[in-house]
C-alpha positions in Angstrom: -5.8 12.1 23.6 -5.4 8.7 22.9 -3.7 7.1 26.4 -1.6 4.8 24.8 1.1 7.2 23.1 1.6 7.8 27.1 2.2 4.1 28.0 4.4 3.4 25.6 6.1 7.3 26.5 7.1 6.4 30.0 8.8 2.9 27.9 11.8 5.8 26.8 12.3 9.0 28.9 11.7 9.4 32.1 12.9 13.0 33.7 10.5 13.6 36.5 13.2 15.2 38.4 13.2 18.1 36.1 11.7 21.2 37.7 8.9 22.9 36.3 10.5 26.2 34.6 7.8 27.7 32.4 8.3 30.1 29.2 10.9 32.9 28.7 12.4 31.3 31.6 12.7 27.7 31.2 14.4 29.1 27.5 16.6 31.6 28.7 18.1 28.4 30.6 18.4 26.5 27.4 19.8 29.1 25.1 22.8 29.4 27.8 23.9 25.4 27.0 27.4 25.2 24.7 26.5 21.9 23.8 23.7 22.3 20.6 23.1 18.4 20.4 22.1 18.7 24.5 20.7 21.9 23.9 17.9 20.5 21.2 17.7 17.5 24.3 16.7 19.6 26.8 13.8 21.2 24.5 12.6 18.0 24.2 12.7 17.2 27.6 10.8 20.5 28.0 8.4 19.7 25.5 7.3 16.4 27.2 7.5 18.3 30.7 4.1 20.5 29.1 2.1 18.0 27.4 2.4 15.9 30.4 0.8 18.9 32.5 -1.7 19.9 29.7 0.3 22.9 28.6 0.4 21.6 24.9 0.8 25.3 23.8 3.3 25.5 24.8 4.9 22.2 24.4 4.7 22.9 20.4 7.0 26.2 20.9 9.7 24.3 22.7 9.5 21.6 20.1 9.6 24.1 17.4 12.9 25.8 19.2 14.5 22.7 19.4 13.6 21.6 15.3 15.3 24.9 14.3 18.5 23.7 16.5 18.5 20.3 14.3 17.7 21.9 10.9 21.2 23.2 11.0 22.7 20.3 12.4 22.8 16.9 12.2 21.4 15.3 15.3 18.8 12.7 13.9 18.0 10.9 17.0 17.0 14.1 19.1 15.2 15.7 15.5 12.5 12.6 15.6 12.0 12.6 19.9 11.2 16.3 18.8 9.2 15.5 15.9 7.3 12.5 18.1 6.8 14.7 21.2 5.6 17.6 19.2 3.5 15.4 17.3 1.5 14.3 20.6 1.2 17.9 21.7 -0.9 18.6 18.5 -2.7 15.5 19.1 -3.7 16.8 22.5 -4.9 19.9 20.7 -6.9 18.0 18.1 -4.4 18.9 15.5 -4.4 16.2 13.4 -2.4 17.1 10.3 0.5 18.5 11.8 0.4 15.6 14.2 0.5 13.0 11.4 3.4 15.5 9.6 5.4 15.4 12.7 4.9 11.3 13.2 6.0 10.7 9.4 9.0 12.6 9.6 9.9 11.0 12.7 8.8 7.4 11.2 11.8 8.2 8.0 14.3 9.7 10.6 13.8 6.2 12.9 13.6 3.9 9.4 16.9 5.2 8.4 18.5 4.9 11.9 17.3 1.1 11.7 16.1 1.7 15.6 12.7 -0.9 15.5 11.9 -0.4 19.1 11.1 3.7 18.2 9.7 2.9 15.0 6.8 0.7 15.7 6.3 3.7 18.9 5.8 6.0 16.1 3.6 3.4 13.7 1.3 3.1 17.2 0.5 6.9 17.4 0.2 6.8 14.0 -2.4 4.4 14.4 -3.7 6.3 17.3 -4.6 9.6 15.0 -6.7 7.5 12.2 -8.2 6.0 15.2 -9.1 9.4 16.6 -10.7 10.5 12.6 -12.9 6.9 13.1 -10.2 5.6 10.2 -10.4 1.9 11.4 -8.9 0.0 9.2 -6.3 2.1 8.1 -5.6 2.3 12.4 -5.5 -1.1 12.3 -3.2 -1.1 9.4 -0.5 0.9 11.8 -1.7 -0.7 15.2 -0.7 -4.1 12.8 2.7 -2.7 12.0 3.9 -1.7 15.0 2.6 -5.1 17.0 4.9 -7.6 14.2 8.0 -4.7 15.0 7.4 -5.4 18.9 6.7 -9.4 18.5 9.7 -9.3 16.7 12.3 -7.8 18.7 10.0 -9.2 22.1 9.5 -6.5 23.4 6.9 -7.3 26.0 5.6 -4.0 27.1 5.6 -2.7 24.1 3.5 -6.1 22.7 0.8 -4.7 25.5 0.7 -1.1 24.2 -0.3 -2.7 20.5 -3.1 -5.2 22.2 -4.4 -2.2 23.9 -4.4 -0.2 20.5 -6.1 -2.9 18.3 -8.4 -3.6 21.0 -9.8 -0.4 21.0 -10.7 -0.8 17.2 -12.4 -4.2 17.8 -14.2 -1.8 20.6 -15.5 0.8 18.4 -16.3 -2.2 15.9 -18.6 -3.3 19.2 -16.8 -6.7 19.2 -17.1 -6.6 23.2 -15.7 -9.6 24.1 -12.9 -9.6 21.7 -11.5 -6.3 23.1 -12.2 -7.6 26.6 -10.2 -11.0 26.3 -7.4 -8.3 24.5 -7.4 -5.7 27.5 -7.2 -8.3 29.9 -4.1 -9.6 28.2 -2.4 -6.5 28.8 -3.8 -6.1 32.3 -1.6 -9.1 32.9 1.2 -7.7 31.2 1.4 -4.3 32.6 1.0 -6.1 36.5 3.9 -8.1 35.6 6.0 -4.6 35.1 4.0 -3.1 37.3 3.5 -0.6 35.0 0.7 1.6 36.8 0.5 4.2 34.0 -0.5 1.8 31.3 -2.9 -0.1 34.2 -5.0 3.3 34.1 -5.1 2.9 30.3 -6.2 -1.1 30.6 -9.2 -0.1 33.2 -10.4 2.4 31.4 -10.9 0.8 28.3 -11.9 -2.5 29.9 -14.7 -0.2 31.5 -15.4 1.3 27.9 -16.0 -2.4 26.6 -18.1 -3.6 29.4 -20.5 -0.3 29.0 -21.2 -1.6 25.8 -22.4 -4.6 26.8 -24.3 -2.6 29.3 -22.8 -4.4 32.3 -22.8 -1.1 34.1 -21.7 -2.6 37.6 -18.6 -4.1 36.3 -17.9 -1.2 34.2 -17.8 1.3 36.9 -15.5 -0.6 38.9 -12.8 -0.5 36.4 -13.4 3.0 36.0 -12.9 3.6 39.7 -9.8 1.1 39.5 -8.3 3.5 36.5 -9.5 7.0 38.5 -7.4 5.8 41.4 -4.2 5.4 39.1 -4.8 8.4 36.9 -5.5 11.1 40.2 -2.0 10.2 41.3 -0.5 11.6 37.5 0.2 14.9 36.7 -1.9 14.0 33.3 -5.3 16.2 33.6 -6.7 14.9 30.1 -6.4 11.2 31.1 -8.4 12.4 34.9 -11.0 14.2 32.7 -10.9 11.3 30.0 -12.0 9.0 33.2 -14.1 11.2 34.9 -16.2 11.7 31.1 -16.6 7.8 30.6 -18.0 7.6 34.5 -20.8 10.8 34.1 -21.3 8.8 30.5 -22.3 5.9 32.4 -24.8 6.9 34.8 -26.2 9.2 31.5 -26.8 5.9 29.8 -28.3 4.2 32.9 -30.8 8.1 32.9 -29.3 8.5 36.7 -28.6 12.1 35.9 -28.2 13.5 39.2 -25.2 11.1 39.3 -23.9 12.0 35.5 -23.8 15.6 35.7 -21.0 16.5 38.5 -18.7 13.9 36.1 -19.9 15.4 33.4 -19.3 19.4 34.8 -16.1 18.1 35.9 -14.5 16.4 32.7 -15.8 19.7 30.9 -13.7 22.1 33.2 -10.6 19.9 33.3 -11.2 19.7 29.3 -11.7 23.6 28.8 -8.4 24.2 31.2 -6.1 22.5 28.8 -8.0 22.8 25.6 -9.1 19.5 24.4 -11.6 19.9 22.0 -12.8 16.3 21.1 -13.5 15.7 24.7 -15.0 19.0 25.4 -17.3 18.3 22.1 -18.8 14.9 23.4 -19.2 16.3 26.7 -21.2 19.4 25.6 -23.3 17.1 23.6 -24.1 14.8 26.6 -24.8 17.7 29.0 -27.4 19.1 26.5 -29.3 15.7 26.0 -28.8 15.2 29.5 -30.9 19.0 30.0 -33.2 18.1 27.7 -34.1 14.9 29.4 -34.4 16.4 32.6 -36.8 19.2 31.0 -34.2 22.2 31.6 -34.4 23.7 28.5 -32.6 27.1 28.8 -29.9 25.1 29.8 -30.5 22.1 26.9 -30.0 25.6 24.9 -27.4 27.1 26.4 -25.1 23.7 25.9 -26.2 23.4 22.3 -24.7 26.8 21.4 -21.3 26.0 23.0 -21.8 22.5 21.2 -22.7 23.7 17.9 -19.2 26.2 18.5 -16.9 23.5 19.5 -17.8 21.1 16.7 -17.7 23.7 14.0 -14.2 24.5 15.2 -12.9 21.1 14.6 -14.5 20.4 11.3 -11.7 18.0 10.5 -12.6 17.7 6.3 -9.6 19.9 5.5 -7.3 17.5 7.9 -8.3 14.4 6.0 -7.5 15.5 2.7 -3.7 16.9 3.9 -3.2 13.9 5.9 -3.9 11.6 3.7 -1.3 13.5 0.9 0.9 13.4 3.9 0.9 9.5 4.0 0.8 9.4 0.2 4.0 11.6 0.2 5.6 9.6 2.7 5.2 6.2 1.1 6.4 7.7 -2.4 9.3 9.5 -0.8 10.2 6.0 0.6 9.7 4.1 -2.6 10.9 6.9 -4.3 15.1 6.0 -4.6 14.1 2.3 -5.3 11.7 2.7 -7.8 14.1 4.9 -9.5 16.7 2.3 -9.4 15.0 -0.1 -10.7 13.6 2.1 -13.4 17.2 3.0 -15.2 17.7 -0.8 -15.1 14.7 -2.2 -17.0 15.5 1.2 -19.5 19.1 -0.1 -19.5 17.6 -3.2 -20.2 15.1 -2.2 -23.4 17.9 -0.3 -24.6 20.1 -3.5 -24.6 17.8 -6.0 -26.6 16.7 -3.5 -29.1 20.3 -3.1 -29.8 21.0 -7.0 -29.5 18.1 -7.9 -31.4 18.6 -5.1 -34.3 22.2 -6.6 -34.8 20.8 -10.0 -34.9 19.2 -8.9 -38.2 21.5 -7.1 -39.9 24.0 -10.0 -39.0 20.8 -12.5 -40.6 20.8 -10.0 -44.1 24.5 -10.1 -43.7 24.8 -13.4 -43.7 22.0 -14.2 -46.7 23.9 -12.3 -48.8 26.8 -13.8 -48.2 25.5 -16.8 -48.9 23.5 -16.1 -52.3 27.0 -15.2 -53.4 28.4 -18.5 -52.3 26.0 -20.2 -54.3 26.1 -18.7 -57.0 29.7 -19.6 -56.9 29.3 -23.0 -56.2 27.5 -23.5 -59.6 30.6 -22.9 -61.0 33.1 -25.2 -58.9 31.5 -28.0 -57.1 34.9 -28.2 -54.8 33.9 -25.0 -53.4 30.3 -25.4 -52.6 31.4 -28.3 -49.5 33.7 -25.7 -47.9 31.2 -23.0 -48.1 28.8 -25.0 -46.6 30.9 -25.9 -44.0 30.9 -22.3 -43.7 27.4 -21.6 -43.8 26.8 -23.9 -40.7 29.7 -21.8 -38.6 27.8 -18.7 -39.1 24.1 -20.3 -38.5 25.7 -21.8 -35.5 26.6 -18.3 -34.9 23.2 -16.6 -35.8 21.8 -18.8 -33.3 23.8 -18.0 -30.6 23.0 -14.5 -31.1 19.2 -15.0 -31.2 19.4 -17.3 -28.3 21.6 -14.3 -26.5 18.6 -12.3 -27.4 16.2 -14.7 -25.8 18.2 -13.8 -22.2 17.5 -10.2 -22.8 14.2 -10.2 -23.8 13.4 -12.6 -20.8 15.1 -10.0 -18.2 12.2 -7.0 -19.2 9.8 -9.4 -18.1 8.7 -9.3 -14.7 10.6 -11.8 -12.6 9.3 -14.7 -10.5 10.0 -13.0 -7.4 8.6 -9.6 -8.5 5.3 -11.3 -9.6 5.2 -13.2 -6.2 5.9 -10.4 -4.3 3.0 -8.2 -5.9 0.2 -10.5 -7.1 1.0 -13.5 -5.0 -1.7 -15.7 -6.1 -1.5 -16.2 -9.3 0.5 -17.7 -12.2 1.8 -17.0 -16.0 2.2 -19.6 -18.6 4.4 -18.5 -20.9 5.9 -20.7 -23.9 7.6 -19.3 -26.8 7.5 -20.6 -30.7 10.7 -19.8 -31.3 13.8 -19.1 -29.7 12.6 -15.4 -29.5 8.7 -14.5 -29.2 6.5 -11.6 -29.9 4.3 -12.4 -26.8 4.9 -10.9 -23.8 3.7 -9.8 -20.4 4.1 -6.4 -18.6 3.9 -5.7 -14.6 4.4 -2.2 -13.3 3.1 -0.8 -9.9 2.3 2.8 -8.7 1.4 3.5 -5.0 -1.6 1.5 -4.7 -2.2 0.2 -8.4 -0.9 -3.0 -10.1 -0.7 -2.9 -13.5 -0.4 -6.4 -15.3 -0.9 -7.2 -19.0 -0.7 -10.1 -21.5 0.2 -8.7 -25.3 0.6 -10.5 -28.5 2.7 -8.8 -30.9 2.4 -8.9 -34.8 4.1 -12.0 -36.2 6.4 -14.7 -33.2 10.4 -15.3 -33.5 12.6 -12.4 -33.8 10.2 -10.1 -35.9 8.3 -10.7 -32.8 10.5 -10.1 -30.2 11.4 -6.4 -32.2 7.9 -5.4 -31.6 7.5 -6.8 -28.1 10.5 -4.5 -27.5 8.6 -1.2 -29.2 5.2 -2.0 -27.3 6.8 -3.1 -23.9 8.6 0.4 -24.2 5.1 2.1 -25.5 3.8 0.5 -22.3 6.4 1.7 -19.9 6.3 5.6 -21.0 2.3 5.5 -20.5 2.3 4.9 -17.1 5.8 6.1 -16.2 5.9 8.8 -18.2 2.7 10.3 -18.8 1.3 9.0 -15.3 -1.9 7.3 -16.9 -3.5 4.8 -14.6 -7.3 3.9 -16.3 -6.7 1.1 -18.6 -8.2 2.9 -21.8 -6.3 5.9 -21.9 -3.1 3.6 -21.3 -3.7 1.5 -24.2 -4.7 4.6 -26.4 -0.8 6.6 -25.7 0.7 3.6 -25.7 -1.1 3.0 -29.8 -0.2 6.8 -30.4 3.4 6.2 -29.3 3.9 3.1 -31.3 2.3 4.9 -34.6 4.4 7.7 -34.0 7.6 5.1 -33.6 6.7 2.8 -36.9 6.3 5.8 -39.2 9.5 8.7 -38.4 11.0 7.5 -41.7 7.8 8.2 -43.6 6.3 4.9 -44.0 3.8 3.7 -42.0 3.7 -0.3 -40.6 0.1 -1.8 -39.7 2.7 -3.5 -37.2 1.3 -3.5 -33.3 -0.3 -5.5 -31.0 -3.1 -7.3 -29.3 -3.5 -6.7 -25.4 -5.5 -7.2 -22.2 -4.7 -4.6 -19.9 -5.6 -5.1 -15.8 -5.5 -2.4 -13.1 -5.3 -4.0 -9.3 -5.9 -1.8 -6.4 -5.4 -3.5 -3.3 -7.7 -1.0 -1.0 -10.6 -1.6 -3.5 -13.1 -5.0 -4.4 -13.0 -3.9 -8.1 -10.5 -4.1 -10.8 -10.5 -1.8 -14.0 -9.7 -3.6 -17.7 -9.7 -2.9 -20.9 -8.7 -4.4 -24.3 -7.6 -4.6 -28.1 -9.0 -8.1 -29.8 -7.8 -9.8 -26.9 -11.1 -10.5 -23.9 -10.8 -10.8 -20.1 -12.4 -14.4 -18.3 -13.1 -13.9 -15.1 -14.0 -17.3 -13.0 -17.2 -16.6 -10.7 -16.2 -18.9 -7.3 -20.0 -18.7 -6.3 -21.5 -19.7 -9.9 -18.5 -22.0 -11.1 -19.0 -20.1 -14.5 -16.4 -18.1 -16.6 -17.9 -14.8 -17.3 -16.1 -13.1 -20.2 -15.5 -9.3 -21.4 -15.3 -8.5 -24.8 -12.3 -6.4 -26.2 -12.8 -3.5 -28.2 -12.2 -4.9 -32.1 -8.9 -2.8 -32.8 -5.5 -3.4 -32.5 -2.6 -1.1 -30.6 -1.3 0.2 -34.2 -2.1 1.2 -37.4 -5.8 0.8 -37.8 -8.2 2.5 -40.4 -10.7 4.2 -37.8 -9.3 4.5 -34.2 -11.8 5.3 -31.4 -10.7 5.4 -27.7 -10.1 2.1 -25.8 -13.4 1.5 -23.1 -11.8 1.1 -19.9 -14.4 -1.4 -17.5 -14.4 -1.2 -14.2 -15.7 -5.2 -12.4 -16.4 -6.2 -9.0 -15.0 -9.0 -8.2 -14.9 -11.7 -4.9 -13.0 -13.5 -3.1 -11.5 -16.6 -4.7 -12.5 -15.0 -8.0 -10.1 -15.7 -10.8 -9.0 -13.3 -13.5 -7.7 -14.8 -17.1 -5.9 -12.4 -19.4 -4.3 -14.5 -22.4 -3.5 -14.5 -26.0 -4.7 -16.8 -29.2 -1.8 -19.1 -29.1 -3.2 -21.9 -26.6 -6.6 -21.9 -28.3 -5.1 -22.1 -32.1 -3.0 -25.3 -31.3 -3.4 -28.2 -33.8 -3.8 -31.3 -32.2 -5.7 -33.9 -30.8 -6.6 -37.1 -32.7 -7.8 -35.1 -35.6 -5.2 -32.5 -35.8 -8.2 -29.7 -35.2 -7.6 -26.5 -34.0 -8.5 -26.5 -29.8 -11.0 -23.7 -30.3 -11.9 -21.2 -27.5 -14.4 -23.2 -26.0 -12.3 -26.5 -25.2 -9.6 -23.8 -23.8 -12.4 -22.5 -21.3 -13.6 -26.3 -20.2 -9.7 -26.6 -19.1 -9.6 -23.8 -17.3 -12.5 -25.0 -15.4 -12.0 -28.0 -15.1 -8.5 -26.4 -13.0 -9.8 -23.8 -11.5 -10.6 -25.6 -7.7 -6.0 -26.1 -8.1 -3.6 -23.6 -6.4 -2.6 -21.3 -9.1 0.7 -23.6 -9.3 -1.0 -26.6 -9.7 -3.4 -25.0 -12.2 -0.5 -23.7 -14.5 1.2 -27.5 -14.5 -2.5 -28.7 -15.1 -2.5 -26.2 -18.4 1.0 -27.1 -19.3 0.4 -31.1 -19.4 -2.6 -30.5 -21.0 -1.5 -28.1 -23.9 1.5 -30.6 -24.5 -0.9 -33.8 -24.2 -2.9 -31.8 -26.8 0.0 -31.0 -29.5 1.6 -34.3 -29.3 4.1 -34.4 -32.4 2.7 -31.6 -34.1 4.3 -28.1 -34.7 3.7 -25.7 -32.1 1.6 -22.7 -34.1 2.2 -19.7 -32.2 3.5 -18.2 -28.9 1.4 -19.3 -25.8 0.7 -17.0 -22.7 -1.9 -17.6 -20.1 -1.9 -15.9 -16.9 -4.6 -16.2 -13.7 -4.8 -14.2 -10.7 -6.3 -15.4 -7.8 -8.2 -12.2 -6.2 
């Protein structure tokens, strides 16, 4: 058992004037209290009493007794001490699923109580069980957490507990003297409180680190300094803990006379209160250690009980619940937001399809109305000044509308502070032809994934921005609605919806759009892509060259022979950048010759940007693009983005 969850323990409760009432007894006492809320407190009080004295058994039924209280009540604070203590009891055991169960629901329970102090406790033993399964980084990850809680709220102690924590994992990474200079900053901590529990933790590991660097001398003193501490506590895993590392030294230094009374020793205390990690490493030394010494009915007869121990805590089944445990927890968490934010941008698509539908039945409205004026104004030339007065009124009016319309489309696109927020390197370019535009870019996250995308919609202005509504939609129900994540099948339901949306009446419209589709994932050094007409660029930071992807050479929409979108999957490197744009900058006029800029005069801009922060490189793009157009007519809509990986 990791010996931190105790140091940082003995920061809340403290009750070691309880007496030591055991089973049927200690819950006949219990059941007799009126009060519920004290009687679920006193089973945790109970609970902590047994895992302190290796009775971790037991510990779990009081813990479970006093759960059932709180499932019919509502007494939140004493449900996650339960759910915590309970948690470190199956820790002890080597239980590490229901540990991990217990800590989450104690992690929500604490998150909703907005108590900081308990949650970054929990996010530390949190840390401590992927530290146990040899998951460093994600340990880190929690250890991380919890240490920005405690800096935050200066809590001192509890700033030690963390240093200890992450120096263990720069330990196991055998970065010696890193963890050393950590320990020793919580040595000095822990004297200022004179907190001798957490000393026994600092002396042990300090020994741990200075055994790797084979300073054995120095390393056995600290273990002596932490045996002292620990002999004194009613904790027999920490004494056998202590008692392991010391037989493990003089094993390592082959003085095996010395190692095996340590060794024998941490075994019996292990086998007394069942802790199966330590008994499997100490099995495992004491038959190399028979082996060594030529004993081989013994060698043989500690292999067996090995071989037993570590079939019996085959952990494959615990990772794979444990890590649905952590994937449940983060989705229950996200779960009320993301569904907030869901009915708004729906809200939202409804809205500008109706805004901009009624922007064109007002625009054939209106052309009617104004054939029939002038056809009338043949006939009375008086007439034709007032109507045209007229006519200016309701264009004024028309554009009003459209411009309204240009507010809604811009709210479905992802905001500044959303892109920031998930992708914050990078930058989107993004300049309409008309007041209204068929490009567009999409953003949407699930769990780990990011899923961005740059689309160019058949035709720009407010055809355009009709279609931008239909694919941005298409887009939306693929990942949110059919749960697709790989970029090909995303782009082929999101060209079956839009088929299926441009032909209900009967008619079919060769109407769509051209896309390049990325898939982020934060834990991973890859990205996944795919796309219709439109490529990916991907800037290389060690060659200085743009590497490009081809598309496949069909559009999302009506097309004579569809085939499935490829989905690639790219490694990619730090300070890599990653392009996703439509046709617009490229087919600008402009230029002393009023040419077209062409795809390869687009690509010597970007790297002639690329060393600029992605803010810097968007203005560079900007200045240029308008240096480029001069007085000419703008062609088509323009939208660039670059993520910095």
């Amino acid at each position: 058992m990791k010996t931190a969850i105790l140091s940082v323990l003995f920061l809340f409760v403290s009750f070691l004037s309880f007496t030591q009432e055991k089973g049927d007894t200690c819950i006949a006492r219990i059941d007799k209290i009126a009060s519920l809320e004290k009687r679920a407190l006193e089973y945790d009080y109970a609970t902590v009493r047994c895992w302190e004295s290796g009775e971790y058994e037991l510990a779990i039924v009081y813990a479970n007794r006093g759960l059932s209280i709180c499932e019919d009540n509502d007494f939140p604070k004493v449900k996650a001490a339960l759910l915590n203590d309970r948690g470190i009891a199956c820790d002890y055991l080597g239980r590490n699923s229901l540990a991990l169960k217990s800590f989450f629901e104690a992690l929500r329970i604490q998150e909703k109580l907005n108590h900081p102090s308990y949650e970054a406790y929990i996010l530390g033993n949190i840390g401590l069980i992927y530290d146990n399964q040899n998951l460093l980084k994600k340990a880190l990850e929690y250890h991380n957490k919890s240490l920005v809680i405690r800096r935050r709220i200066k809590d001192e102690k509890g700033i030690g507990a963390s240093i200890n924590n992450i120096a263990n994992i720069y330990h196991q990474w055998k970065q010696y003297d890193k963890a050393i200079a950590s320990y020793k900053e919580c040595i000095a901590i822990d004297l200022k409180y004179k907190d001798t529990i957490a000393l026994g933790d600092d002396y042990n590991n300090i020994g741990n680190s200075y055994m790797g660097l084979e300073q054995f001398d120095t390393a056995l003193d600290y273990y002596n300094q932490s045996l002292a501490i620990r002999s004194k506590m009613n904790a027999p895993y920490l004494v056998a803990q202590t008692v392991s590392n010391i037989g493990t030294l003089y094993f390592n230094k082959k003085e095996y006379i010395k190692a095996r009374p340590y060794l024998l020793r941490g075994l019996e205390i292990a086998d007394s209160i069942s802790g199966k990690d330590l008994q499997v490493s100490l099995l495992d030394l004491l038959y190399q250690l028979e082996e060594d010494v030529g004993d081989f009915e013994k060698a043989h007869y500690y292999f067996k009980l090995f071989t037993k121990a570590k079939e019996s805590t085959d952990q494959a089944e615990d990772f794979v619940r444990q890590t649905e445990m952590e994937l449940n927890y983060e989705f229950d968490k996200q779960k009320e937001k993301d569904k907030l934010i869901r009915e708004k941008k729906e809200a939202q698509d409804r809205l500008i399809l109706y805004a901009v539908s009624a922007v064109l039945l007002v625009i054939v409205f209106f052309s009617m109305l104004l054939f029939r004026r002038w056809k009338q104004t043949q006939l009375q030339k008086s007439i034709i000044e007032e109507k045209n007065s007229l006519v200016q009124q309701k264009n004024d009016e028309i554009t009003d509308s459209i411009t309204y319309a240009k507010r809604i489309q811009t709210a479905i696109l992802p905001s500044e502070q959303l892109l920031n927020e998930l992708i914050p390197s990078q930058f989107v370019l993004y300049l309409p032809k008309d007041i209204v535009a068929g490009d567009f870019y999409w953003l949407e996250q699930v769990n780990e994934k990011i899923f961005f995308a740059v689309a160019d919609c058949t035709g720009h202005g407010v055809p355009g921005a009709m279609m931008s509504v239909v694919c941005h939609n298409a887009l939306n129900r693929s990942v949110r609605e059919f749960g697709l994540t790989t970029p090909g099948s995303i782009l082929d339901k999101t060209r079956e919806i839009i088929v299926s949306e441009l032909s209900k009446n009967g008619d079919s419209v060769s109407d769509g759009m051209d896309i390049s589709l990325c898939v982020l994932d934060s834990n991973a050094q890859t990205i996944s892509w795919s796309g219709a007409n439109n490529p990916l660029w991907i800037y290389r930071s060690e060659s200085g060259q743009i590497e490009e992807w081809k598309a496949d050479k069909q559009p999302i929409g009506m097309y004579s022979a569809f085939v499935p979108f490829t989905s690639h999957t790219i490694d990619v490197k730090k300070n890599d950048h990653i392009y996703l744009f439509t046709d617009g900058f490229a087919d600008q006029f402009g230029g002393e010759k009023g040419k077209k800029l062409m795809k390869r005069a687009f690509q010597d801009t970007l790297l002639q940007s690329s060393t600029l922060s992605p803010i810097e490189q968007k203005k560079a793009l900007e200045n240029f693009y308008f240096d480029w157009k001069g007085d000419l007519d703008q062609v088509d809509d323009v939208c660039v983005s670059g993520i910095v990986v």
